[in-house]
Structures are given as C-alpha cells and as structure tokens.
LOTOR-348628 format. One record per atom (N, C-alpha, C, CB): residue in one letter; x, y, z. Coordinates in steps of 0.1 Angstrom, whole numbers, plus 5000, padded with zeros to 4 digits. Glycine has a CB too. Layout:
BEGIN
AXYZ;...
REM end
This chain:
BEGIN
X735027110982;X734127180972;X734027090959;X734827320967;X732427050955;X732426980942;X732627030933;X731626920939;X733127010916;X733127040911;X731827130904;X733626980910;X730427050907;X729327110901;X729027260907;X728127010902;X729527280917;X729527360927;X730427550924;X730127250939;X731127490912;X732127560910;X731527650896;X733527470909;X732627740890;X731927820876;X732127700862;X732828000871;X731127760852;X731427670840;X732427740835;X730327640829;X733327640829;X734427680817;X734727580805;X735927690824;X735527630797;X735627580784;X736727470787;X736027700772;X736327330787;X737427200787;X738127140779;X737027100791;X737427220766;X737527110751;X739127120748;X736427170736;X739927230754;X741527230749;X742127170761;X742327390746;X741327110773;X742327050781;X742326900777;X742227070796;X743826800779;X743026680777;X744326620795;X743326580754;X743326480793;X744026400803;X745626380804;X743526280802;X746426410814;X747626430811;X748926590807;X747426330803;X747526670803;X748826780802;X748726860813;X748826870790;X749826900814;X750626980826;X749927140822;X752826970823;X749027200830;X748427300826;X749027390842;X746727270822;X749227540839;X749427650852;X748327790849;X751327720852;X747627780858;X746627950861;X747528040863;X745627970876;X747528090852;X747828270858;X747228290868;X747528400850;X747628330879;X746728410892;X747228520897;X746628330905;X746828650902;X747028740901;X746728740915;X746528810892;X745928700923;X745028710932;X743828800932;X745628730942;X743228850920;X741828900922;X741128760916;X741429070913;X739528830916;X738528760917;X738528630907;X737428840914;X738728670891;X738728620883;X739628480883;X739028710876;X740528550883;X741928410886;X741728300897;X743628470892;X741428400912;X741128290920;X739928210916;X741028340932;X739228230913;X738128150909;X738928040896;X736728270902;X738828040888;X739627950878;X740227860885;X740628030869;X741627900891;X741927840899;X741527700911;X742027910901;X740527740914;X739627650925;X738727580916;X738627750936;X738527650902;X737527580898;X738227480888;X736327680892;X739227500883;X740327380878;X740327300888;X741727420876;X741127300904;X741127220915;X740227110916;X741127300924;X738827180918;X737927050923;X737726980906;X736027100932;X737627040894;X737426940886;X738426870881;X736826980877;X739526870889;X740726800890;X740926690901;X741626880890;X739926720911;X740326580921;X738826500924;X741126620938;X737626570911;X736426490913;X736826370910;X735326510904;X736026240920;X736226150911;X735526060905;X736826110914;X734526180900;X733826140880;X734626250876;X731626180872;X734926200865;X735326310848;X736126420853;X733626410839;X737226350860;X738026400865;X739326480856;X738226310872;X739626620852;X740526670841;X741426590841;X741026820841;X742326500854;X743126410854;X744526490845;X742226270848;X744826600850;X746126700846;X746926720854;X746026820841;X748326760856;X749326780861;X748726960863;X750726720851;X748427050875;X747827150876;X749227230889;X746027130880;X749227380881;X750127440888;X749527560888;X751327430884;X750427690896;X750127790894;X751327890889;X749527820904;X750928010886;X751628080879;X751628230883;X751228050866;X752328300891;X752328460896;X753528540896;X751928480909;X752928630884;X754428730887;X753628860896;X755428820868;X754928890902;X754829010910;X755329110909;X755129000918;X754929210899;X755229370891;X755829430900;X754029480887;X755629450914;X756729560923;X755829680918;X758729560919;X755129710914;X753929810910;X753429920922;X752529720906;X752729800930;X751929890940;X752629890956;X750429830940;X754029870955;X755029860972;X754329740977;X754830030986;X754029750991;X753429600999;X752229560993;X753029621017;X751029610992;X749929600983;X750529430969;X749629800975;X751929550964;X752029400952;X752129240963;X754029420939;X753329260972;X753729190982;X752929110990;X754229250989;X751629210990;X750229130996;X749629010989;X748829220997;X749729070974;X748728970967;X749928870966;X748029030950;X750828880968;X751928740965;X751928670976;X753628770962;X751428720989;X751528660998;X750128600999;X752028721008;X749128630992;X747828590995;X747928460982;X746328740995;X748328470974;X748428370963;X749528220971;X749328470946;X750528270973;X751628140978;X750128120991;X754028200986;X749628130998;X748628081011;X747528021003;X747928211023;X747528040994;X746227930981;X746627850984;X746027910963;X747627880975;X748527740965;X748927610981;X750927840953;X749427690988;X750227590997;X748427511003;X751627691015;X747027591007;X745927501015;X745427420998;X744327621027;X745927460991;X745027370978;X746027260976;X744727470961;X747327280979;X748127170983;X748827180963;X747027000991;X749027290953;X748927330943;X750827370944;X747427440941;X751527370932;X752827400933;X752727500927;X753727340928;X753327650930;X753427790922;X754727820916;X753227910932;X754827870904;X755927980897;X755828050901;X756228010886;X756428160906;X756828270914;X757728360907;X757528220926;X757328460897;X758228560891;X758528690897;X757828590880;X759628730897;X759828870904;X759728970892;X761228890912;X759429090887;X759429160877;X759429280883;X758529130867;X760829340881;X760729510883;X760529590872;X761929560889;X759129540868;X758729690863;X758929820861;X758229710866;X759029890876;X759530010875;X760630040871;X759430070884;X761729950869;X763229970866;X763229980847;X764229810874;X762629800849;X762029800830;X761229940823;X760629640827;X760629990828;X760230140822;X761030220821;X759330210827;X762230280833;X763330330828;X764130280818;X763930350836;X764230170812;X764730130804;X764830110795;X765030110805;X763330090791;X762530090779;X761630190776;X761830000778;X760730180764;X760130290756;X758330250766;X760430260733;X758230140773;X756930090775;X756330180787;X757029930778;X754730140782;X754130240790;X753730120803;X752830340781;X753630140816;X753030060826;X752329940822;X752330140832;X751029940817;X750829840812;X751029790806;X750429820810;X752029810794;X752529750781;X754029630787;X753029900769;X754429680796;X755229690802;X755429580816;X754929810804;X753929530821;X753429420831;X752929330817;X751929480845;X752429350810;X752029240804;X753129180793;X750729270798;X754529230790;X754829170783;X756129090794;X755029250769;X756129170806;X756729070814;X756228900820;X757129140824;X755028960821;X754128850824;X754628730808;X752128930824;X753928770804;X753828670790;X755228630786;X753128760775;X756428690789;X757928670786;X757828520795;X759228810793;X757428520808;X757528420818;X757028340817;X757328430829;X755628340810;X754328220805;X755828170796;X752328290794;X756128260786;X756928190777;X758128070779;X757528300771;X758528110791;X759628050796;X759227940797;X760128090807;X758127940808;X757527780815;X757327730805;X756127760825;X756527790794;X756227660779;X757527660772;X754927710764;X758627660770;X759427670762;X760527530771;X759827840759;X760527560784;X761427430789;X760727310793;X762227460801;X759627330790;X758927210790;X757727220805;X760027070789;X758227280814;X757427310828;X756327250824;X757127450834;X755427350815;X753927320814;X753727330796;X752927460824;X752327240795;X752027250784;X751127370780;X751427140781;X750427430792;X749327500788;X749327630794;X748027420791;X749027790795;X749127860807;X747627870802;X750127990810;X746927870812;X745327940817;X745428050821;X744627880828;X744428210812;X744228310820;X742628300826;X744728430811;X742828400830;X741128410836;X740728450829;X740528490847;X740528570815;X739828680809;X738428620808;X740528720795;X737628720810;X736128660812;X735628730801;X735228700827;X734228740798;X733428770789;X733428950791;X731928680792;X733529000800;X733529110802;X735029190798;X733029110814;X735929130798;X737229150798;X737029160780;X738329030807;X736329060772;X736429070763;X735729210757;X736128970760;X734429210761;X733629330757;X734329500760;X732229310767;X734929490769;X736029590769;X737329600755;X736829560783;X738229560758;X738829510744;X738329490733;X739229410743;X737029520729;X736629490719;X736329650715;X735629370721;X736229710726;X735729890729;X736829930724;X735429960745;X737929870729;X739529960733;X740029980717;X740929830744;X739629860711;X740329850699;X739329940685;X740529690696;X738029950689;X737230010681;X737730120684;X735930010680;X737430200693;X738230350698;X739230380690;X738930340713;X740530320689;X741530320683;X741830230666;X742330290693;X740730250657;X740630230651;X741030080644;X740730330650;X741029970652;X741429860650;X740929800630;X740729790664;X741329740624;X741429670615;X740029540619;X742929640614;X739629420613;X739129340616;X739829210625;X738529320606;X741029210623;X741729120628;X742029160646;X743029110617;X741829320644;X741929360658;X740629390668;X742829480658;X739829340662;X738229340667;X738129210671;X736929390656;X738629100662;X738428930670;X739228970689;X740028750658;X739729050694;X740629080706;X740928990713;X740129160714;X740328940723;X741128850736;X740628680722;X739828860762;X741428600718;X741628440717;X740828370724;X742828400721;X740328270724;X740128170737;X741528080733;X738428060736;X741628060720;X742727960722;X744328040716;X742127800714;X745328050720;X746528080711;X747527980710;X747328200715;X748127940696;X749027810699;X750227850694;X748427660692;X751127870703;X752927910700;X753327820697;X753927960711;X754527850695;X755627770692;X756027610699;X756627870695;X755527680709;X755527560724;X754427570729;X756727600737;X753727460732;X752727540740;X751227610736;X753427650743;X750727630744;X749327730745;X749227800755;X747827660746;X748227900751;X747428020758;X745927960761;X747428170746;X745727970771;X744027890766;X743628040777;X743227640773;X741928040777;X740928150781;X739928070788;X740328240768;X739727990792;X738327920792;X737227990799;X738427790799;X737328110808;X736128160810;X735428310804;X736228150821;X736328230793;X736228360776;X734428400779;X736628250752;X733528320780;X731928340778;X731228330791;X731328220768;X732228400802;X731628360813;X731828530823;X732528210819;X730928580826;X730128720832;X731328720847;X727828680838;X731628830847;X732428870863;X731528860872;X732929030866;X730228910867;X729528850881;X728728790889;X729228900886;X729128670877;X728828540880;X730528440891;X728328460862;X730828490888;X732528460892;X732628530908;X733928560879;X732128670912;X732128700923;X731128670929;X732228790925;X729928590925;X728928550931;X728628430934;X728228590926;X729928360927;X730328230930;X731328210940;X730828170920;X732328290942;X733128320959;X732428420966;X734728370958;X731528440965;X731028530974;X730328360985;X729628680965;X729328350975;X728928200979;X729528070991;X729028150966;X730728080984;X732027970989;X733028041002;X733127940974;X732328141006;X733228241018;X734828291013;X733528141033;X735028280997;X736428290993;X736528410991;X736728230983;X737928520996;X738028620995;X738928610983;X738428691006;X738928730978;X740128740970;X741228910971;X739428720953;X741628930962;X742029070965;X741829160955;X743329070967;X742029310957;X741329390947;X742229470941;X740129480952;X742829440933;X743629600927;X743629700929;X743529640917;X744229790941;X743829970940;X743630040926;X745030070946;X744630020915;X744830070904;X743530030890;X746330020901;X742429940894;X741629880891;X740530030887;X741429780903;X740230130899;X739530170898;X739830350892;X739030130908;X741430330886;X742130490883;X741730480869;X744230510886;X740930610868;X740330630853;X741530710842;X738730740856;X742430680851;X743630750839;X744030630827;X745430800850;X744130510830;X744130380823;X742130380815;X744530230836;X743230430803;X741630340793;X740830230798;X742130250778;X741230140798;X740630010803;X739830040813;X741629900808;X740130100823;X739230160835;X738130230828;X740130260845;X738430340820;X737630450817;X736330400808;X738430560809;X736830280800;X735530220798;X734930160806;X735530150789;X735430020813;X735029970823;X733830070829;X736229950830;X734430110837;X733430290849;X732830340842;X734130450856;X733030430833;X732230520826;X731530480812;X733130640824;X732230450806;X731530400787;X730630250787;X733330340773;X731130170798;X730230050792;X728730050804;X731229860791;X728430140808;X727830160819;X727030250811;X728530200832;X727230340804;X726330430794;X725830370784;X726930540787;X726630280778;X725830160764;X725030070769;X726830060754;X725030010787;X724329940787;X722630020789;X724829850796;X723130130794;X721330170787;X720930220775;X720730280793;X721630150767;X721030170753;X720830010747;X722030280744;X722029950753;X721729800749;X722029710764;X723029740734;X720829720775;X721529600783;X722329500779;X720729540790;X722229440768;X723629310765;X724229390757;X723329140755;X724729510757;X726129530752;X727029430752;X726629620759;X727329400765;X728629330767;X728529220755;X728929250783;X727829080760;X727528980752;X727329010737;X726528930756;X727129100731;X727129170722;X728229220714;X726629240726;X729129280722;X730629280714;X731129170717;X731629380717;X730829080723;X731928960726;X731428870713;X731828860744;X730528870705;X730028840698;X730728870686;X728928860700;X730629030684;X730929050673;X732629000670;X730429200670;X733428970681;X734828950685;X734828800679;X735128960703;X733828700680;X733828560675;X733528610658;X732528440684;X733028690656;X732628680644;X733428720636;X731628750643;X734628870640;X735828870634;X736728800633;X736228930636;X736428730644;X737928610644;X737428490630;X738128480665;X736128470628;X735828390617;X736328460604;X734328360616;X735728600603;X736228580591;X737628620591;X735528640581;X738328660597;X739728690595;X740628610597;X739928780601;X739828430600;X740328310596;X740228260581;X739728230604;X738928330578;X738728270563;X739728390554;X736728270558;X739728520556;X740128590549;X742128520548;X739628750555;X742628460562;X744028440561;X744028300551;X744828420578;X743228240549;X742928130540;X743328190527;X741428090542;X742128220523;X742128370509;X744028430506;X740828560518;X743928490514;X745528550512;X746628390514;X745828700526;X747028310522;X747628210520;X748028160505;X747028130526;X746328170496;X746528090487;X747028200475;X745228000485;X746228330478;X746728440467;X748228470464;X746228560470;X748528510478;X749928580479;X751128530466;X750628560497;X751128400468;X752328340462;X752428400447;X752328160463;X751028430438;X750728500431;X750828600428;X750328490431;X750528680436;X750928810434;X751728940436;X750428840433;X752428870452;X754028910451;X755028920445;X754528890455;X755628990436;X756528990428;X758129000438;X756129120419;X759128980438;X760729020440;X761129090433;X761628930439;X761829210440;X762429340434;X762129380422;X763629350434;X762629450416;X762429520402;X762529410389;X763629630400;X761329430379;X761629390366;X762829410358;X760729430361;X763529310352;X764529330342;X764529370329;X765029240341;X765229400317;X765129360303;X765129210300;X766229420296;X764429170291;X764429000286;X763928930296;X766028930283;X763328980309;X762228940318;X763028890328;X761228840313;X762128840340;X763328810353;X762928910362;X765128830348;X763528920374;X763629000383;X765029010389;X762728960391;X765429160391;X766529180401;X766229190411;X767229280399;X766829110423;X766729140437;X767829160448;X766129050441;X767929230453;X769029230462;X769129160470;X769229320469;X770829160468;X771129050481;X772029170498;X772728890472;X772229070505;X772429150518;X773929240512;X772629040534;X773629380522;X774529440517;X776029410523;X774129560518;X777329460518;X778329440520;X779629400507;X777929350530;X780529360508;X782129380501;X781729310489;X783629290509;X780529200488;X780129120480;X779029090474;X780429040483;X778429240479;X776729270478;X776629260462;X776229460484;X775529210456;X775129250442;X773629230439;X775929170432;X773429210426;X771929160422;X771829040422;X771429200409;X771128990425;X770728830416;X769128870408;X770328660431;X769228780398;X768328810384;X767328700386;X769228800368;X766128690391;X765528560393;X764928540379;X764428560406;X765028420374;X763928400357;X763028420362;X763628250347;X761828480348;X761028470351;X759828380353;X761128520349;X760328220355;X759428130355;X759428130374;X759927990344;X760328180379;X760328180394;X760328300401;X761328110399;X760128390393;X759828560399;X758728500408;X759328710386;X758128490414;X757328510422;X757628540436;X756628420420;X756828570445;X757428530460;X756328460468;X758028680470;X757028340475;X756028220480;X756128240496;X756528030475;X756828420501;X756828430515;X755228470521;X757828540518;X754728400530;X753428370536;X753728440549;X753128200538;X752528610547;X752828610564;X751628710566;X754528660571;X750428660574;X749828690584;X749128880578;X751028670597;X748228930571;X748429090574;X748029130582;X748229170568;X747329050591;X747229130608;X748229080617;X745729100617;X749929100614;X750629010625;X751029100635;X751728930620;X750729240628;X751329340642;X750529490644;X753029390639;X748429400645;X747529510644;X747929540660;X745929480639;X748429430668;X748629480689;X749729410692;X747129410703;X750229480699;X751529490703;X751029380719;X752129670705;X749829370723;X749529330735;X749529170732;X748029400741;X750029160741;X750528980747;X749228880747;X751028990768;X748029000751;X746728940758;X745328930745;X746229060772;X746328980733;X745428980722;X746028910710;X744929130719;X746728790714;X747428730705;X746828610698;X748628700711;X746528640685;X746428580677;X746828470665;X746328640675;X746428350669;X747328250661;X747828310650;X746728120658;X746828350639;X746928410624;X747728460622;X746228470618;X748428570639;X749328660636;X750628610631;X749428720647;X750928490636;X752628380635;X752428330625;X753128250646;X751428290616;X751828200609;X752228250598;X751028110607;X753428140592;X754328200577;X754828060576;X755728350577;X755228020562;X755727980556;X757128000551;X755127970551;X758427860551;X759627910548;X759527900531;X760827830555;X760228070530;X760228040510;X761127970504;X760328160501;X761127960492;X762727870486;X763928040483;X762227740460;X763228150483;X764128270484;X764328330496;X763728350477;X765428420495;X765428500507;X764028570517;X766228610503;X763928520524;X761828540532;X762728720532;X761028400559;X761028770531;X761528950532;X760628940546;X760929100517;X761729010556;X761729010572;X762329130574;X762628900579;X761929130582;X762329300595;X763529250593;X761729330616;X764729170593;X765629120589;X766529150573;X765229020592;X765529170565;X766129180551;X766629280548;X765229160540;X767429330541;X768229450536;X767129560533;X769229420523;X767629700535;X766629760535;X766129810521;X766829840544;X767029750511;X767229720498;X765929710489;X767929620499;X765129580499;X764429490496;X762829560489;X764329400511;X762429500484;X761629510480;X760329400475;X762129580474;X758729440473;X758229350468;X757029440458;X757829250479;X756829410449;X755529460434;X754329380434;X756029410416;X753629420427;X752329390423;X752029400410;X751529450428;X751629360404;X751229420388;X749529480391;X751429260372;X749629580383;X748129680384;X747729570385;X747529780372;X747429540372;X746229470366;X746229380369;X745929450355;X746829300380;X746229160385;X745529220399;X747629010388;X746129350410;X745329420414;X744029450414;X745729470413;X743829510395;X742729550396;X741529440395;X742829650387;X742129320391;X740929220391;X740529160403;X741229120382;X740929220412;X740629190427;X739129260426;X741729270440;X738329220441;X737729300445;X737729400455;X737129250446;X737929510459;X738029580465;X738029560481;X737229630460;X738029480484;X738229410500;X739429330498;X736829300506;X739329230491;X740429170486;X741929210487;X740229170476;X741529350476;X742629420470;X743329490479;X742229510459;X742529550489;X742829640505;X743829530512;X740929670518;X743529440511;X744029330522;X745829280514;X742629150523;X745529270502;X746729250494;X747629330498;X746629250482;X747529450496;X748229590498;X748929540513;X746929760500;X748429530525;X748429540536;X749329460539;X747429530542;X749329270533;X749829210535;X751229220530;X749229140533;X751229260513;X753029370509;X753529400521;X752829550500;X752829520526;X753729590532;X754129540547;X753129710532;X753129420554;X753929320564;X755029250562;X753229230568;X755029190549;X755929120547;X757629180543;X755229060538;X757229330544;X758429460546;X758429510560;X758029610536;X757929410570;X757829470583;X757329610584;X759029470589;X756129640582;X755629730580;X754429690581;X756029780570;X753529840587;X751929800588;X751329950582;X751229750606;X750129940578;X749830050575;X748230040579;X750230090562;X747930170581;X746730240590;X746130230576;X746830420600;X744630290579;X743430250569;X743830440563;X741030190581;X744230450563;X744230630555;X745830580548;X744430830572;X746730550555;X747830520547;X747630370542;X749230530554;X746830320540;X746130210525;X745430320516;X744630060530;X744730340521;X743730490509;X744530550499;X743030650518;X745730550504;X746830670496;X747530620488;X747830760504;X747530460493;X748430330486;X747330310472;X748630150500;X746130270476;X744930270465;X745330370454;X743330320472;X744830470465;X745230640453;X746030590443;X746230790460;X747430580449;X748530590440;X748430440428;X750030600450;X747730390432;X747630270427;X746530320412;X746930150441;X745930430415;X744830460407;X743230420410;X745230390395;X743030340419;X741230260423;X740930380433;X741130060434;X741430470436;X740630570447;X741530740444;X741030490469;X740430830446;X741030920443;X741131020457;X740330960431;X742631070458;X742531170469;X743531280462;X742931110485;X743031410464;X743731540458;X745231520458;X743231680466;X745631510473;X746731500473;X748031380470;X746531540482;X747231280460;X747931190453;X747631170445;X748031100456;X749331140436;X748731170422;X748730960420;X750031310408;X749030920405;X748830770401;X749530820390;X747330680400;X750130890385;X750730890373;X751930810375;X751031020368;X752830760365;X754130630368;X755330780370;X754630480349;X755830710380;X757030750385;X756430820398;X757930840374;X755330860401;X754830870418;X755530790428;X753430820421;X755530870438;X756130790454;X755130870465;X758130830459;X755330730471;X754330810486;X755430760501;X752130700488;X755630850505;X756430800519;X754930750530;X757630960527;X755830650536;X754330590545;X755230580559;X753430400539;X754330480567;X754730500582;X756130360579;X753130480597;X757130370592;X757930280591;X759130270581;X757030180590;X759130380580;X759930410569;X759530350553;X761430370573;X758230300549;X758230210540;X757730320526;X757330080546;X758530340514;X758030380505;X756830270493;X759230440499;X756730360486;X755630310473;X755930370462;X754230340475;X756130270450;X756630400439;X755830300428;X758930450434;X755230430422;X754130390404;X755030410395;X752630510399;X754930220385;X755430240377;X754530220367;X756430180377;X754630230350;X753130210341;X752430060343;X753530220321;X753429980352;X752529860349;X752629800364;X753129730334;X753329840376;X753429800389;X753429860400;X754229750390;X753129870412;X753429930422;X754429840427;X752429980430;X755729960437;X756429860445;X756529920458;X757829830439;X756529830464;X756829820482;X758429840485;X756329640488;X758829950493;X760429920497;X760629960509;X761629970489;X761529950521;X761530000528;X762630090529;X761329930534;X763330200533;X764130300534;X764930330543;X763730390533;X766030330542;X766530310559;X766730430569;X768230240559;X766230400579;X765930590583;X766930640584;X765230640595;
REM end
C-alpha cells in the first residue's frame, strides 16, 4: 500500500527519529491511522523515518468481544510486522473500587498506560485516532453541560506532558472518509457493540442530536470543530493575559497592622503565622483557570498544567486548609468585566477549587459588580461555594479560603 493511497494527516509534530505508538482499539478510526502511519513510514520518498509501535489496552468490558478486538489488533501488528504494548485493565473491578463511571473509568486507564510508555522512555509520542467528527461531538457534550471557553477548545491536536506528547493528527479528518478508505483497501476492522447504546451521551448525540442539526446546518460538524480551534485561541491568549496579571493581584492571607501580610504556615506543634512585608505581599503562584474544567484524559489541555514555581509556599490542593488568597476591590474593579470573571476563577484554582458560572455571579455579587437578591456585598459577608471553598467581604478585599470539610 502507497502512501498516497492512504488518509491525510497532520505530520508537522512528527519528526525523523522519534519513537511514536497508535493507540488502536481495533475499530475503524485507529486501524486506519495505523496503516496510514505504516506506509508513510516505509515510503521511500519522504519517508516519517520513526521508530513506530502500537499501543492496546484491553478493558475486559465486553467478555470475548473485548478478547476479539485484542486478538484482531496483535494479527495487524504481527502481518504489518509492527511491535504492540499490550495492557490488561480490569475495569470492572476498578469501578468497584472507585467512584468512576464506565467511561471515566476506560479512559483514565487507558491514558495511565499512554503515561507509562512516555514516562520510561518507550515512546516519545502516543497517536490517537480522534477525527473531526469525534471533535464535533465533544464540542456538543461540553456545551450541553455548560462548559466554560477553555472547555469548548475540547479534543487538542497537540498535548505536551511532562514527558512526552499526545498528538491527534486526524483531528480535521471526516469518519467517512476513513471508512471509505478501508472499505477501498478490503481492510476490515471491528465495531464496538456498546457504540450504538444510547444510554452513553456520546452515543445520544452521535444517533440522535447531530443528525437533527445537520438539517439545519449540513456542516454542523465542521462547524463546531471550528468553533473548538477558535476557543483554544483565545483561551491561549486569555492564559497569556492572566500569566502576566496574576502575580499582581493575588494577595497572601490576611492584611496586618503597619502593613504586610499574615499567612499560614502548615499546621502542627510548630504551626504559626509568618508576616510577609509588604514590599513582597504579593503571590507569583501561576496556574492555569481552566485546569480542572474535564476530568477526561481525551480533552487535555496543555494550558491546563502549566504553573510556575513561586519564591512562597505555591497554594495547592496540598496547602493547609488555612490558606488563603485576596484581591483588593479596587484593582478588581478596574478590570473589565471578562477579565475580572477570569481573575475570580483563577483565585479560586489556585485553592484547588473551581467554580461554575452561577457560583462566579455570587462571587461578583458579593464583590459588589452584579447584583443578586440573595447576596448581600456589605463587609463582613461570606458566601459558601462548591469544594468547600469560602469568600468573605472585607471594606477594601475579598478573600478566597478553603474550609476543611
């Protein structure tokens, strides 16, 4: 099979020499990738010229059915002449034992394992299939559930960890152009039974919702996948914006007499305050305020990781629950109103904490810039929010703290 022969994909993150592995599942998507990595790996013009593997876990999900597709994936890999990782994941055991729902549940075992292979060095790169359509779904899933902007950019083409990458390359490329390309090539693949159970969201748009919008917009799809590049821009420029603000207008714990800040230190036999001057009251902790709009593996976001180490204690899901961080109104109020929303948001991540667009409204309220009956803005107000995280009005600050449940 020539390469020209095969689907287009995005090459610009592979280069000559790195050790890249396909997720393969054995349905359509993957297998295709797969084959279509292969021949543009042993053309010989413009040859990817990479170390190429594969990559399959096996959920134990569907009894022999899972067993099938593992056995139809290792019969690729061995005629493509291709080396496989081979994960076992009992799923059904990990749900008894955790709080995760089925899917939540396959995909963060999956991604635990991608993790592995990049972290000992196996591979530089994992490749998923997600296609253009995969995006346009996700892009539904998260409007539905009232996603933020950071959670509308949804599936990545590119994610860069710690170790490693996530790449997408057939991020802009149609399913059924992919089955119409092995249909072509006599290549079977396999089909998910659970593919077509409308009890999973993902399905229910899939079948029913994006099949009704396309008669109102035949390019629906292409259409949200669009607006998905568009959020990821600005919610690159907006992490820009806040990088440079934050250090500004995060305050450390409570104001002192004769100026300064008190902040807690971790608790215990030798717990106390420390009094920061106030030429270094500030806090220079840098982190992300969309870092925990999805919990999903498959919608991971570089913007989400990135932080900076501070010269103070960084305030972490780790910090005493002590902790706290301020604002002063009035440097607040000289925000603009998009701005100011995002500031708020970012506080309260940096308390391991996230808050929904109704619990920001109430944060505003109390703040005084929005009014809702049931909040007042007078000083000495509190609002309890989600995550155990309070908010208390003082005449010249709001403060962020978390509470220990």
């Amino acid at each position: 099979m020539s390469a020209s022969s095969t689907v287009a994909f995005d090459r610009t993150q592979i280069k000559p020499g790195d050790r890249i592995a396909v997720a393969i599942s054995g349905g359509a998507d993957s297998v295709a990738l797969l084959l279509t990595l292969h021949a543009a790996n042993t053309t010989p013009r413009d040859s990817l010229g990479v170390g190429l593997s594969a990559v399959h876990v096996n959920h134990h999900l569907r009894g022999e059915e899972s067993n099938a597709d593992q056995q139809f994936v290792e019969d690729l890999c061995i005629g493509l002449d291709i080396p496989l990782h081979l994960h076992q994941a009992d799923i059904p055991e990990r749900i008894a034992t955790t709080s995760e729902g089925i899917e939540e549940a396959a995909r963060n075992a999956r991604y635990e394992f991608f993790s592995t292979l990049l972290n000992s060095g196996h591979v530089d790169s994992i490749l998923t299939a997600h296609t253009l359509d995969d995006q346009a779904e996700t892009v539904l899933m998260k409007l539905l559930r009232g996603a933020w902007t950071e959670g509308l950019s949804a599936i990545h083409p590119v994610v860069t960890l710690q170790r490693g990458k996530i790449l997408r390359p057939f991020l802009h490329t149609r399913r059924a152009d992919i089955e119409s390309f092995l249909k072509s090539i006599n290549q079977p693949w396999r089909e998910d039974s659970t593919n077509t159970d409308t009890a999973f969201t993902r399905n229910r748009i899939r079948h029913e919702l994006l099949p009704q919008l396309r008669t109102f917009n035949p390019s629906i799809d292409q259409t949200l996948a669009n607006l998905a590049e568009l959020a990821r821009e600005e919610e690159a420029r907006w992490q820009t914006e806040l990088t440079r603000l934050l250090p500004q207008l995060l305050l450390p714990g409570k104001p002192v007499r004769g100026g300064g800040r008190a902040v807690p230190l971790p608790t215990g036999p030798t717990a106390k305050s420390s009094v920061i001057p106030p030429t270094t009251a500030k806090s220079s902790v840098i982190l992300s305020e969309g870092a925990a709009e999805s919990k999903d593996p498959e919608d991971l976001n570089p913007a989400k990781t990135a932080r900076t180490i501070p010269p103070h204690k960084p305030l972490t899901q780790t910090t005493p629950a002590n902790a706290s961080i301020s604002i002063e109104l009035d440097r607040l109020r000289a925000l603009d109103p998009a701005l100011r929303r995002r500031v708020l948001r970012a506080a309260a991540r940096q308390l391991g904490a996230r808050l929904s667009f109704d619990e920001t409204a109430r944060l505003l309220a109390l703040c005084g810039f929005q009014t809702i009956p049931t909040v007042s803005s007078r000083p000495g107000s509190t609002l309890h929010l989600a995550d155990n995280l309070r908010a208390e009005r003082s005449p010249r600050e709001i403060r962020l703290f978390r509470q220990k449940p």
